[in-house]
BALUMBA-123282 format. One record per atom (N, C-alpha, C, O, CB): residue in one letter; atom name; x, z negated, y. Coordinates in nm, 4 decimals. Each point is the difference from the previous one (the first is absolute). Last residue first. Glycine has a CB too. Layout:
N
REC   r    a       east         up      north
REC   A   CA          X          Z          Y
...
END
This chain:
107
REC   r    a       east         up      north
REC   X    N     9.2808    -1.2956    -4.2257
REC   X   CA    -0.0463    -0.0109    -0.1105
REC   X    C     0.0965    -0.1060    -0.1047
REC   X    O    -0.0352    -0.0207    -0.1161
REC   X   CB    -0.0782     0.2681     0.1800
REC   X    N     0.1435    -0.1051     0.4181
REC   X   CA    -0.1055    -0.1401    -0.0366
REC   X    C    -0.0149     0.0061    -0.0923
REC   X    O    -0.0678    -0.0967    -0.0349
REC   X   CB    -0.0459     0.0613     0.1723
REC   X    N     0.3107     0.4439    -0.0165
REC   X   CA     0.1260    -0.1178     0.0382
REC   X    C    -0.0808    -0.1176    -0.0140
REC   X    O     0.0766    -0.0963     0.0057
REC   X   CB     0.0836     0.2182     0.1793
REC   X    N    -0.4303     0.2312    -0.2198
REC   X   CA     0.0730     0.0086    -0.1046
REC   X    C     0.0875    -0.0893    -0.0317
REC   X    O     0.0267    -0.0443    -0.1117
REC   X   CB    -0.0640     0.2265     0.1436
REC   X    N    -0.2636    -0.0737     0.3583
REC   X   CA    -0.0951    -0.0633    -0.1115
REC   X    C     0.1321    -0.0724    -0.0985
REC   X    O     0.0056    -0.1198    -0.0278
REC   X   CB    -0.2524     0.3358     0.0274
REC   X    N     0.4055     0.0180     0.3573
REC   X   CA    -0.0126    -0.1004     0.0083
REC   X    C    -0.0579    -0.0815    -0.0891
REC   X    O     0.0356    -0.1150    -0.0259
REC   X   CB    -0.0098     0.1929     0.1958
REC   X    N     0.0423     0.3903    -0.2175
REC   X   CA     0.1354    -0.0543    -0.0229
REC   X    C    -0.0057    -0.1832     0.0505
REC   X    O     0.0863    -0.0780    -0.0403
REC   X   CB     0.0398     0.3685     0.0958
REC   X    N    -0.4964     0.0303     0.0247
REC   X   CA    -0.0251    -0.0210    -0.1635
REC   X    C     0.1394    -0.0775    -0.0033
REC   X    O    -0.0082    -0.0978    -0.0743
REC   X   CB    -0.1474     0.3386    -0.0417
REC   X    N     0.0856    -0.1584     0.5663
REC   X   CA    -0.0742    -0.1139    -0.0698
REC   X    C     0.0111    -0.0071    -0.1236
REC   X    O    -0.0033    -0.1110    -0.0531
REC   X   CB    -0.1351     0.1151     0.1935
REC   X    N     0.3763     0.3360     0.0600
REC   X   CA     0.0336    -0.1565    -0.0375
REC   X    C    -0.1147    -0.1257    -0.0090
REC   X    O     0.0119    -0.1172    -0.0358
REC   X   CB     0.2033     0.1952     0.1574
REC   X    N    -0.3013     0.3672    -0.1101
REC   X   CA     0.1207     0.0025    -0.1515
REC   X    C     0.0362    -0.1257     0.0346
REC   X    O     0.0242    -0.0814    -0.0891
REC   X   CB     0.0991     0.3327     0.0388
REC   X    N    -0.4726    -0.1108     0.3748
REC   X   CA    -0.0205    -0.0312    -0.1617
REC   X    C     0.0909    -0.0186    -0.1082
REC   X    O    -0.0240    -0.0349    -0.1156
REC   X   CB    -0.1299     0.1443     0.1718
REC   X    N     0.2946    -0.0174     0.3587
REC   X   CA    -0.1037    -0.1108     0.0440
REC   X    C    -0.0266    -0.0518    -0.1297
REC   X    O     0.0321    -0.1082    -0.0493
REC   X   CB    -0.1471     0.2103     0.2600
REC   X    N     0.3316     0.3353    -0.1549
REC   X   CA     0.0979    -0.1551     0.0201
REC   X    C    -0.0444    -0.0933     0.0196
REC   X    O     0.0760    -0.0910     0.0333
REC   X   CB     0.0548     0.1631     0.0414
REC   X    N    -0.4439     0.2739    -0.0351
REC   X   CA     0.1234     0.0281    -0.1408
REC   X    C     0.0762    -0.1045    -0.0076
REC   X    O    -0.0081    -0.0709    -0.1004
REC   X   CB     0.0477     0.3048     0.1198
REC   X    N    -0.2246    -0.2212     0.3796
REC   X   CA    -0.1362     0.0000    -0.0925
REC   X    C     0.0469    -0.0059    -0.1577
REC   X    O    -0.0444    -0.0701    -0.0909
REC   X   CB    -0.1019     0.2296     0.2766
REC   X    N     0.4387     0.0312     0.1678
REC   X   CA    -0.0785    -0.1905     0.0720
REC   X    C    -0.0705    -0.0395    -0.1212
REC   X    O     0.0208    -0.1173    -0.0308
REC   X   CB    -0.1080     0.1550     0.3187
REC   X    N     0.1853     0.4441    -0.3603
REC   X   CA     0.0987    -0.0807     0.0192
REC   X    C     0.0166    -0.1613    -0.0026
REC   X    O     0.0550    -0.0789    -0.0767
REC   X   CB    -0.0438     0.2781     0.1767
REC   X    N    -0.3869     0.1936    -0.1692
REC   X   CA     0.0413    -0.0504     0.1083
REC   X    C     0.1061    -0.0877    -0.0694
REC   X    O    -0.0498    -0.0702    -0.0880
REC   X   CB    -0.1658     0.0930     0.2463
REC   X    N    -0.0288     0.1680    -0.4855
REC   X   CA     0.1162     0.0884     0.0544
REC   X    C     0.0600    -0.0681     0.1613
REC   X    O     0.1150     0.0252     0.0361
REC   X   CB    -0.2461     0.2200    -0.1767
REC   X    N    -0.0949    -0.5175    -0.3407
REC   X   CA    -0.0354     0.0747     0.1592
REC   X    C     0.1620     0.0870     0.0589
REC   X    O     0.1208    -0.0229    -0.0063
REC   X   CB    -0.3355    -0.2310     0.0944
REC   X    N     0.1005     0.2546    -0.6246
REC   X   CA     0.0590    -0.1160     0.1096
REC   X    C    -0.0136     0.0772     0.0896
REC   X    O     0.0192     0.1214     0.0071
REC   X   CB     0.1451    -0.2667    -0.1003
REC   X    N    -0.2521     0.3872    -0.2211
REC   X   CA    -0.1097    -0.0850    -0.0232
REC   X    C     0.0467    -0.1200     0.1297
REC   X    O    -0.0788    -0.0693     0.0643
REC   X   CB     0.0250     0.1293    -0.3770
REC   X    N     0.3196     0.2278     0.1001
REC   X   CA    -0.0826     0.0831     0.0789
REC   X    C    -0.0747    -0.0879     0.0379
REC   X    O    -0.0267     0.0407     0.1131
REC   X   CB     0.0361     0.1581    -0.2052
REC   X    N     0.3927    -0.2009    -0.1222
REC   X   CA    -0.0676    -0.1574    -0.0390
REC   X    C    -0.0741     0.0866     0.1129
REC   X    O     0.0676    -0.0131     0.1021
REC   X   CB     0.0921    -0.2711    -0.1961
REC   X    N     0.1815     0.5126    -0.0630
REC   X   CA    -0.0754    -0.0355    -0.1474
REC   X    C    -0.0822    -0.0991     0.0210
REC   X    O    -0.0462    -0.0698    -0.0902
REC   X   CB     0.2195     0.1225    -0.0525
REC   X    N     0.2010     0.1508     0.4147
REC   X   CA    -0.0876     0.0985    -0.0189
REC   X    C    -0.0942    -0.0215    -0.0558
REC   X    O    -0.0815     0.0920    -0.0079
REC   X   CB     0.2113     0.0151     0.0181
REC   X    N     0.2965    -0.3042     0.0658
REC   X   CA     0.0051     0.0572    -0.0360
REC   X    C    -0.1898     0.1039    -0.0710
REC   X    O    -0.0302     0.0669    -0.0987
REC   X   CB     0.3274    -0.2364     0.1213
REC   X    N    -0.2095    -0.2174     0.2612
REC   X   CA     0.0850     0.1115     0.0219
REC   X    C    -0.0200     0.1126    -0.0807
REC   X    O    -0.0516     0.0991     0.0518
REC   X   CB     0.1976    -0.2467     0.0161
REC   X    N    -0.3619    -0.1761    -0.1460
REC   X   CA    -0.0441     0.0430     0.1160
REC   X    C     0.0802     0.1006     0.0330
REC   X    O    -0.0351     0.1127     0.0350
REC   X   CB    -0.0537    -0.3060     0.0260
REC   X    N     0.1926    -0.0803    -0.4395
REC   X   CA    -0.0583     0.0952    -0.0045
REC   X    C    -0.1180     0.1000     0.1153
REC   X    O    -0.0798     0.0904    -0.0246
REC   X   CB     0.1619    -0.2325    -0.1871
REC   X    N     0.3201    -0.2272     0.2882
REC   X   CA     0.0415     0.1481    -0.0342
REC   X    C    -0.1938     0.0978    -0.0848
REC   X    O    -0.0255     0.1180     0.0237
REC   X   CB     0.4014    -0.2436    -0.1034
REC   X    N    -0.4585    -0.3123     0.2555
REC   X   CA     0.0664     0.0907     0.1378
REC   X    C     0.0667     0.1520    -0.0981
REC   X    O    -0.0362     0.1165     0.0160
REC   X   CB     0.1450    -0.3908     0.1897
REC   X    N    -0.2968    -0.0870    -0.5046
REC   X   CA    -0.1219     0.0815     0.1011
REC   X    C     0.0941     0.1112     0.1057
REC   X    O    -0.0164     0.1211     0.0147
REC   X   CB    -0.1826    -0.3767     0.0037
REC   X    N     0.4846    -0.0068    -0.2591
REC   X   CA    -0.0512     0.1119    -0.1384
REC   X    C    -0.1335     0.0654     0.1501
REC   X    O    -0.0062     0.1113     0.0522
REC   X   CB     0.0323    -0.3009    -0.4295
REC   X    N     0.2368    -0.1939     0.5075
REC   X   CA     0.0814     0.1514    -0.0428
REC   X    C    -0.0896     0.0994    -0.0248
REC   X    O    -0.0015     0.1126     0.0497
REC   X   CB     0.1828    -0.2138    -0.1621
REC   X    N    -0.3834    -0.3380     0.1719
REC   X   CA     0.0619     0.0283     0.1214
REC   X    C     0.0682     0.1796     0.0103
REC   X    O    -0.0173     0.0929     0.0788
REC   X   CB     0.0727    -0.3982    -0.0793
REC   X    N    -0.2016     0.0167    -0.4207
REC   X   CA    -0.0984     0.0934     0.1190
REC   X    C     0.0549     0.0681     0.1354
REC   X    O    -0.0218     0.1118     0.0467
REC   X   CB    -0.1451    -0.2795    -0.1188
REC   X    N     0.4707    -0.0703    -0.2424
REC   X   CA    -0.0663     0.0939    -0.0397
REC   X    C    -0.1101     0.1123     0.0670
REC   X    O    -0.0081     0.1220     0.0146
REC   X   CB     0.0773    -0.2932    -0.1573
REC   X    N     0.0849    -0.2292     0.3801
REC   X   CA     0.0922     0.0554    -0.0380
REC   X    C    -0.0535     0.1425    -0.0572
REC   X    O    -0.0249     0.0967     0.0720
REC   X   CB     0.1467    -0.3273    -0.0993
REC   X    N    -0.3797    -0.1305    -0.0361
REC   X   CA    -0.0274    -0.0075     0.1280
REC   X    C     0.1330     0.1599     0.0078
REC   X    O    -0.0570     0.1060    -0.0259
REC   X   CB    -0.0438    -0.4572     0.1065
REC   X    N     0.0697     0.1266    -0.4708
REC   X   CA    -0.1035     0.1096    -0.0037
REC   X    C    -0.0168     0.0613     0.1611
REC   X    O    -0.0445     0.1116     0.0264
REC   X   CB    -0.0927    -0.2413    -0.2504
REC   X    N     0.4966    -0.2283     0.1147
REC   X   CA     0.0515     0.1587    -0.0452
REC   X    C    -0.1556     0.1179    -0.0079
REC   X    O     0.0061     0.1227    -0.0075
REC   X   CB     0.2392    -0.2575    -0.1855
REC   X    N    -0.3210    -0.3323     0.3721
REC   X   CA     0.1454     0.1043     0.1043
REC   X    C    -0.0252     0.1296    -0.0453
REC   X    O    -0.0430     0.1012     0.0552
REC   X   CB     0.2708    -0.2647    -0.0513
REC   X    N    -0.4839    -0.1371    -0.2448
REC   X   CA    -0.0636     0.0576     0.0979
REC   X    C     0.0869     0.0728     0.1167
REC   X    O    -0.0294     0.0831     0.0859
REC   X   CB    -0.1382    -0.2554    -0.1539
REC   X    N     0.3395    -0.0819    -0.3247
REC   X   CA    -0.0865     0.1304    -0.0719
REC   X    C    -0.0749     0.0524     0.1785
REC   X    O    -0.0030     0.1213     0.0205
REC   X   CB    -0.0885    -0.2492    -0.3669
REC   X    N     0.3002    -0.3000     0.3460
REC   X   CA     0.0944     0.1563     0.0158
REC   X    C    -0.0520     0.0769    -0.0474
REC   X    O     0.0486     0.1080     0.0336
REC   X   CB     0.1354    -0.1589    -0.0413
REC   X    N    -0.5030    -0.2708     0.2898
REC   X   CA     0.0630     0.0073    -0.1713
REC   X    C     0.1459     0.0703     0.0151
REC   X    O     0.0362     0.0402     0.1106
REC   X   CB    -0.2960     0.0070    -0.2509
REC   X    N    -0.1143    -0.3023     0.4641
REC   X   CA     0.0410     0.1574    -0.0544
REC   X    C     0.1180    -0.0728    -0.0510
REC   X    O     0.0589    -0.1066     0.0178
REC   X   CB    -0.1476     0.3333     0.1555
REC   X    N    -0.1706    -0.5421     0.1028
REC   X   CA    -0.0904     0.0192    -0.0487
REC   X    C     0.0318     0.1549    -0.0803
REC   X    O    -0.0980     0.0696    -0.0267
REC   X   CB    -0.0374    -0.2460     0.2080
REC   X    N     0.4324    -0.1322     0.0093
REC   X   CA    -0.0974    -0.0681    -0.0724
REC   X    C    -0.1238     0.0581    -0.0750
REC   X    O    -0.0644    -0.0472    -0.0936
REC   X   CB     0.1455    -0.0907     0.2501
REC   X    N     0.2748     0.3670     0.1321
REC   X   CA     0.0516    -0.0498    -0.1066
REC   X    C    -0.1040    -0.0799    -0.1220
REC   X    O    -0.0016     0.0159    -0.1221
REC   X   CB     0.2052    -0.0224     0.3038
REC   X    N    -0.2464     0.2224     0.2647
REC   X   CA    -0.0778     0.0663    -0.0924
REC   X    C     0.0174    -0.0909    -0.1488
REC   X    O    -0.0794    -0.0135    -0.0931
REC   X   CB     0.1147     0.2679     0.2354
REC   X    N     0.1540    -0.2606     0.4223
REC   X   CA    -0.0492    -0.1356    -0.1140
REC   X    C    -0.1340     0.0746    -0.1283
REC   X    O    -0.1178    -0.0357    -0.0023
REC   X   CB     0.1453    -0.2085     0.2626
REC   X    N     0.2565     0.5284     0.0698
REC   X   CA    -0.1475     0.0024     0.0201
REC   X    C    -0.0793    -0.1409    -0.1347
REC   X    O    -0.1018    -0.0088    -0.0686
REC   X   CB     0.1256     0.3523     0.1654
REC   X    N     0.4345    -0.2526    -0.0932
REC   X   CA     0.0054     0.0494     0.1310
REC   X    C    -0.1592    -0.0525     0.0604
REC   X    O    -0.0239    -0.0701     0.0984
REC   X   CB     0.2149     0.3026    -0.1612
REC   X    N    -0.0713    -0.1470    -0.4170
REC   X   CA     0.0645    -0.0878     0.0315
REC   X    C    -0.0145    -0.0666     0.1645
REC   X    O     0.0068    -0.1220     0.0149
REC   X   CB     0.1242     0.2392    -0.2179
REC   X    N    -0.2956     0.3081     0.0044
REC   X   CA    -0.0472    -0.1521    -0.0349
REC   X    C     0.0131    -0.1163     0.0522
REC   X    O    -0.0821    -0.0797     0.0454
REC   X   CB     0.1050     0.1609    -0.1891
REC   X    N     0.2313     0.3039     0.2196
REC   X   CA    -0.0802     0.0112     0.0631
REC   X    C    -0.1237    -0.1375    -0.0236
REC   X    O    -0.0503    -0.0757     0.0830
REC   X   CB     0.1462     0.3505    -0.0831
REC   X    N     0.3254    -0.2079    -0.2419
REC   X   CA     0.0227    -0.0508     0.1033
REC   X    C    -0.1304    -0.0282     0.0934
REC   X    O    -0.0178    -0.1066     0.0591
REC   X   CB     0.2422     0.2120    -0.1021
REC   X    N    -0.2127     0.1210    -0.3497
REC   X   CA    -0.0048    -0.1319    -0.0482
REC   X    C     0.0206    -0.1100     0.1556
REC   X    O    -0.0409    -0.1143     0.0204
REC   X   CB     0.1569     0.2103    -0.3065
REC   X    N    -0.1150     0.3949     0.3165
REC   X   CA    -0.1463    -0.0526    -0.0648
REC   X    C     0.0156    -0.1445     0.0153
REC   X    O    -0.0701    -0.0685     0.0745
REC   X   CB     0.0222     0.2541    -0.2630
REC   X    N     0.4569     0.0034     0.1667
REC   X   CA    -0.0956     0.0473     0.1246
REC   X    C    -0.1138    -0.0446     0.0094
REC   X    O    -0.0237    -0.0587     0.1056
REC   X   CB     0.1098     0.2319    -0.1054
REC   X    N     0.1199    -0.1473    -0.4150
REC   X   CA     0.1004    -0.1102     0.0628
REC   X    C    -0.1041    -0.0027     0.1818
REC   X    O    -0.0587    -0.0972     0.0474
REC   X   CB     0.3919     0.1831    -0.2234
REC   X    N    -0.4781     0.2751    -0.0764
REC   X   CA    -0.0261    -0.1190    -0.0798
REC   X    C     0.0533    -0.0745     0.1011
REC   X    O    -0.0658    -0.0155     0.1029
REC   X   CB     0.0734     0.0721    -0.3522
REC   X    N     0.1672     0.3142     0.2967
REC   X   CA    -0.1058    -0.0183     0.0823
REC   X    C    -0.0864    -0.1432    -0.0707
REC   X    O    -0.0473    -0.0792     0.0816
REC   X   CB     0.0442     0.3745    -0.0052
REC   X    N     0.4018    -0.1430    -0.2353
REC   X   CA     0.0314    -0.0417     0.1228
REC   X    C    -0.1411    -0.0286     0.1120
REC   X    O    -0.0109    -0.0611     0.1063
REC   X   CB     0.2530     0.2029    -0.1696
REC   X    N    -0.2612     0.0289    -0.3674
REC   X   CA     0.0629    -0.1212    -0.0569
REC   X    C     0.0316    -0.0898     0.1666
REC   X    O    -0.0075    -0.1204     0.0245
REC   X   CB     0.1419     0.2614    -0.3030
REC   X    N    -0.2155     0.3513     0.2473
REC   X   CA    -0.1483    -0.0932    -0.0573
REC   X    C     0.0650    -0.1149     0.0317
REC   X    O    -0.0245    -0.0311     0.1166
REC   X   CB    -0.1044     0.1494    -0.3325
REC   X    N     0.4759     0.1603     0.2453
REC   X   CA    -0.0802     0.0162     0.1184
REC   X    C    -0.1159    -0.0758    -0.0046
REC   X    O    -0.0391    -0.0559     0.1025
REC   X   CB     0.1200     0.2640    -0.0747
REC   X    N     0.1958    -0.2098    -0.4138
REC   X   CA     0.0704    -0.0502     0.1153
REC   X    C    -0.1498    -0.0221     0.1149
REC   X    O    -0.0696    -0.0979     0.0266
REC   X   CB     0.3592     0.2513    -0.0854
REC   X    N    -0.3326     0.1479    -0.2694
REC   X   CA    -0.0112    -0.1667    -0.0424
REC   X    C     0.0364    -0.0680     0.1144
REC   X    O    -0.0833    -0.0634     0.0647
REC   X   CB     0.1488     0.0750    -0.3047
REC   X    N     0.0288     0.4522     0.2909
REC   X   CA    -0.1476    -0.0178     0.0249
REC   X    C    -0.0638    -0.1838    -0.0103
REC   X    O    -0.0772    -0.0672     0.0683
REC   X   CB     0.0640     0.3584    -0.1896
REC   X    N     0.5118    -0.1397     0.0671
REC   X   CA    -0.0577    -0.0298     0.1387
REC   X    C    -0.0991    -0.0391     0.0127
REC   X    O    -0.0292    -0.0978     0.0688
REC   X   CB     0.1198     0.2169    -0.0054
REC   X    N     0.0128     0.0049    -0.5283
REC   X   CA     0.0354    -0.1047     0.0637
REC   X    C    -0.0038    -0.0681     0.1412
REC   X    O    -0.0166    -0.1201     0.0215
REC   X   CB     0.1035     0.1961    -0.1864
REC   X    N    -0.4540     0.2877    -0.1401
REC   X   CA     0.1452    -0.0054     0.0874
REC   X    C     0.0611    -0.1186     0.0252
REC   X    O    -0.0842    -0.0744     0.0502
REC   X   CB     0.0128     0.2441     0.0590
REC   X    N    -0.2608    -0.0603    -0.4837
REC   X   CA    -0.0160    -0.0620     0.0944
REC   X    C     0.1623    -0.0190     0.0725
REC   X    O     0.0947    -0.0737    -0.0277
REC   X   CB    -0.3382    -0.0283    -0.0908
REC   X    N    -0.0267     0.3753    -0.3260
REC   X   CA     0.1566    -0.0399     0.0607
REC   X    C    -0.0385    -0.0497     0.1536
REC   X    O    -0.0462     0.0945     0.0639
REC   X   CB     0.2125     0.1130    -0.2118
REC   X    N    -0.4177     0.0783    -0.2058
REC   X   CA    -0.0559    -0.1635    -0.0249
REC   X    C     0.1248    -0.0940     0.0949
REC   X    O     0.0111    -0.1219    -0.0128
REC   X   CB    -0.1311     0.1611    -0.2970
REC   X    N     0.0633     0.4590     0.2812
REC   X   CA     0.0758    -0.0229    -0.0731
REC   X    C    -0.0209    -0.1522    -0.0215
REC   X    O     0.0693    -0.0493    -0.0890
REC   X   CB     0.0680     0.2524     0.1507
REC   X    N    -0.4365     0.0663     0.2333
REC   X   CA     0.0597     0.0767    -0.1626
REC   X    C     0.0999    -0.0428    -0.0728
REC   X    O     0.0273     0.0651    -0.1009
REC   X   CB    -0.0742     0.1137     0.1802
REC   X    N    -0.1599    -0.3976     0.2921
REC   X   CA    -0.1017     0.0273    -0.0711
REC   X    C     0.0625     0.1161    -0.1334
REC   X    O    -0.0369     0.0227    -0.1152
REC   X   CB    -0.1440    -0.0812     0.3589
REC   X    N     0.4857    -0.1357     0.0577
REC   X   CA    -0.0734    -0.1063    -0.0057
REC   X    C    -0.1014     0.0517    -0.1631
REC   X    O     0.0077    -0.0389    -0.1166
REC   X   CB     0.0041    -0.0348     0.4496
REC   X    N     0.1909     0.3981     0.0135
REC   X   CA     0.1228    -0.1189    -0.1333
REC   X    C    -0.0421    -0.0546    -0.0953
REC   X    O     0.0370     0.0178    -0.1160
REC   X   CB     0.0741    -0.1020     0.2553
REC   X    N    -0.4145     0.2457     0.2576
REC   X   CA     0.0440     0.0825    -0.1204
REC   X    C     0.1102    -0.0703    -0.1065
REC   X    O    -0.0112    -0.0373    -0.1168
REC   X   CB    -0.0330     0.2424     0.2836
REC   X    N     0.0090    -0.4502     0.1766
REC   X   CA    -0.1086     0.0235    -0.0482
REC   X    C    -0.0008     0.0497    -0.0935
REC   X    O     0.0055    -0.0567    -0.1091
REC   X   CB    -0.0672     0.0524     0.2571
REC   X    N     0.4581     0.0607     0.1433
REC   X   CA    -0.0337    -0.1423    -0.1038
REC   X    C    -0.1308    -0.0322    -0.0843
REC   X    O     0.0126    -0.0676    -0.1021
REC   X   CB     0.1195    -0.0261     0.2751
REC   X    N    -0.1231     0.4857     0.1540
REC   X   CA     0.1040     0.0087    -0.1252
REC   X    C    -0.0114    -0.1276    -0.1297
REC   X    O    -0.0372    -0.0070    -0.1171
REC   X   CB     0.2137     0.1216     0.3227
REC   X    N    -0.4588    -0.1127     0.2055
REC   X   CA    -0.0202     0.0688    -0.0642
REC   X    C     0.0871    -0.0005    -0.1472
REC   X    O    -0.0336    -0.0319    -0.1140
REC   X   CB    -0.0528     0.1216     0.3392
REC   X    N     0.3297    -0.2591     0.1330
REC   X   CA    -0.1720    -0.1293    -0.0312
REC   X    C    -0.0048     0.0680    -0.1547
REC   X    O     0.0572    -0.0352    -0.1032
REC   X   CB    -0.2764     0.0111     0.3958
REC   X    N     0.5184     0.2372     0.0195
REC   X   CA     0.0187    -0.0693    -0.0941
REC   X    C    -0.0988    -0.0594    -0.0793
REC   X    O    -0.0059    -0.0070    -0.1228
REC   X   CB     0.1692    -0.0035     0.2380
REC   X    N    -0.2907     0.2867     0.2147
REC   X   CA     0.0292     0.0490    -0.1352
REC   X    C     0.0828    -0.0415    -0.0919
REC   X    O     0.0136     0.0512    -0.1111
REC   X   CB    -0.0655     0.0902     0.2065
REC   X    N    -0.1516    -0.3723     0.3490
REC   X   CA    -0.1284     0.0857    -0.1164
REC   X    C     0.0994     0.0572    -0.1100
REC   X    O    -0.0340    -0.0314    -0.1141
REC   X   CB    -0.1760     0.1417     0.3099
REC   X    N     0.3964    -0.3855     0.1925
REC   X   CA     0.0417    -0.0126    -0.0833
REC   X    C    -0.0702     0.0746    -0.1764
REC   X    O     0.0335    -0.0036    -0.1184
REC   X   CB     0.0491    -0.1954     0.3299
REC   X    N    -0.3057     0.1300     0.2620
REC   X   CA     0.1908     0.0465     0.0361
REC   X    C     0.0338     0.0452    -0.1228
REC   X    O     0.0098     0.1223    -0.0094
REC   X   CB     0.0892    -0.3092     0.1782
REC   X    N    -0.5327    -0.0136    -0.2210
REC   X   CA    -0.0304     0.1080    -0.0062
REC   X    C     0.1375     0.1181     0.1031
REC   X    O     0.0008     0.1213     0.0209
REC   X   CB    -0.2990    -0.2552    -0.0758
REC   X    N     0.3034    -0.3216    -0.0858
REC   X   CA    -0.0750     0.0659    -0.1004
REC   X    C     0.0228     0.1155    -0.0056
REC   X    O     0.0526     0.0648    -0.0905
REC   X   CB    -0.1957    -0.1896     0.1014
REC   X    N     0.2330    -0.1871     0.3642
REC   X   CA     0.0967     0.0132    -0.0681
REC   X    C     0.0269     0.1456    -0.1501
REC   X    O     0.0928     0.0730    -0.0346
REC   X   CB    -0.1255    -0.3637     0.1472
REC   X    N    -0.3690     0.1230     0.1229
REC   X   CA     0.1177     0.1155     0.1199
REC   X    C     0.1096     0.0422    -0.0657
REC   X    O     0.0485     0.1130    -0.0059
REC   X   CB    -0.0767    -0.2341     0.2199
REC   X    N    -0.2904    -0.2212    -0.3985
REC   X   CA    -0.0404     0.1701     0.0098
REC   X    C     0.0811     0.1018     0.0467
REC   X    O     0.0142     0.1202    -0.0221
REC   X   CB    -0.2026    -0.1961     0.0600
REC   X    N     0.2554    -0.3859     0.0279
REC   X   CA     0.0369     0.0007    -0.1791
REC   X    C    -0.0306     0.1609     0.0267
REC   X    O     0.0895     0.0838    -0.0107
REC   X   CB    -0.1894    -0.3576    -0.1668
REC   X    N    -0.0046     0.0703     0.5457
REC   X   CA     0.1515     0.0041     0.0022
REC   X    C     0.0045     0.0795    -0.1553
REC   X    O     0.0706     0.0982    -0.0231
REC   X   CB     0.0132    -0.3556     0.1935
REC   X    N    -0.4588     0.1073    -0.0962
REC   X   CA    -0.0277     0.1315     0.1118
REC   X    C     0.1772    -0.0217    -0.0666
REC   X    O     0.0182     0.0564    -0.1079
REC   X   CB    -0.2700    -0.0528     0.4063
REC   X    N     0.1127    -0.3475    -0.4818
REC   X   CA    -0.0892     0.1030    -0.0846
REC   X    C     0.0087     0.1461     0.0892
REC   X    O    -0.0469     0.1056    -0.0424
REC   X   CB    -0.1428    -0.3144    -0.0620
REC   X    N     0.3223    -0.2275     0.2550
REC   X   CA     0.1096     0.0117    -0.0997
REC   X    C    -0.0619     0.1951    -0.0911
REC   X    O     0.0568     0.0893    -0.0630
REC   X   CB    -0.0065    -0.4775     0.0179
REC   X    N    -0.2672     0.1641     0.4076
REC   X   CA     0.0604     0.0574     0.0646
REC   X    C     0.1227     0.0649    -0.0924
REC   X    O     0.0765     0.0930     0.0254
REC   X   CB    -0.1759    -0.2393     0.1720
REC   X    N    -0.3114    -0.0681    -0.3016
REC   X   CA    -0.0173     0.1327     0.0578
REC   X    C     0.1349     0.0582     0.0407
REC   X    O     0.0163     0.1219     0.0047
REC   X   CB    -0.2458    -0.1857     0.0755
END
């Protein structure tokens, strides 16, 4: 919850870089180097969190980088306007993105 409220803030400081890289993304097939970076660092994050919470035995690295994946992709499309459907209370929003980000780090 808490990696998933921080990630938003950050998201939604940082909305028109984000955006931009996106756009990048979807019209030219080009994945920013920071943007890699920035994934790549949250992975490593993930891997720790496992690590931390003895997950090791039972998650993968495929479950960092999906854990990761989710982690990004739900919060910016909240941000950005496209996930209506996620509770608008806050508490409740960060409740569910990390449980789905907990399911993920066991996978």
């Amino acid at each position: 919850m808490h990696m998933s409220r921080r990630l938003e803030h950050i998201q939604t400081l940082a909305f028109s870089v984000n955006r931009a890289m996106h756009e990048d993304f979807q019209e030219n097939l080009r994945i920013d180097p920071q943007t890699k970076k920035i994934f790549l660092d949250c992975v490593d994050l993930m891997r720790q969190v496992q690590k931390q919470f003895n997950l090791a035995h039972k998650a993968s690295d495929a479950g960092a980088f999906a854990a990761a994946q989710l982690l990004i992709t739900i919060n910016y499309n909240y941000v950005l306007k496209a996930m209506p459907a996620l509770p608008i209370d806050e508490q409740a929003r960060h409740k569910l993105i990390g449980d789905v980000v907990a399911l993920a780090l066991k996978a």
